[in-house]
N, C-alpha and C positions, 0 to 999 in steps of 0.2 A: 682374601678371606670371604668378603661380602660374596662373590662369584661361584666359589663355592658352595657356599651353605644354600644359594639358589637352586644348581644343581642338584643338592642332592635331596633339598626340598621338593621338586620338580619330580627326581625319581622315587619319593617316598613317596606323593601325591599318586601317583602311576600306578604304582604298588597297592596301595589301600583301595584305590578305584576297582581294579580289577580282580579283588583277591579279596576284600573284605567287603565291598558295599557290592561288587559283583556285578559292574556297568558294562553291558555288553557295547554299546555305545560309544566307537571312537573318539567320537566330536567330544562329547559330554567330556570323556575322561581327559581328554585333550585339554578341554576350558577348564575343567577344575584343576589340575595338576598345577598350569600355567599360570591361573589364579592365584593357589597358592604362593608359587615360587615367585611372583611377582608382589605379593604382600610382603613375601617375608623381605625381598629386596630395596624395598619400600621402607619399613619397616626399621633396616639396620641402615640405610642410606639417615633415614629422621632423626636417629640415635645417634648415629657420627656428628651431626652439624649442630646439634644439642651440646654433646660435648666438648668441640670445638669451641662453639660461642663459650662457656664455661670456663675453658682454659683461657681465651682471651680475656673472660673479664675480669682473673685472677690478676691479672698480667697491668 
């Protein structure tokens, strides 16, 4: 799940560069996109291991 939502973070990032903020700029649109999809993996990677410890300390 995590995998995907990167991906398709990555292609929405892509999208918006090129189409709404209008980055002619490969790199740029590259580094942001990747940016993104790499916070949001970030992100839900810190959320899982949150709730993990959680569940353990039910336990």
């Amino acid at each position: 799940m995590q995998e995907i939502l990167t991906v398709a973070t990555y292609l929405v990032g892509w999208l918006v560069c090129k189409w709404v903020l209008e980055i002619e700029n490969g790199l740029i649109t590259l580094i942001i996109s990747l940016g993104a999809s790499l916070f949001v993996y970030i992100l839900i990677g810190v959320k899982e291991i949150e709730e993990k410890k959680k569940k353990k300390n039910r336990n």
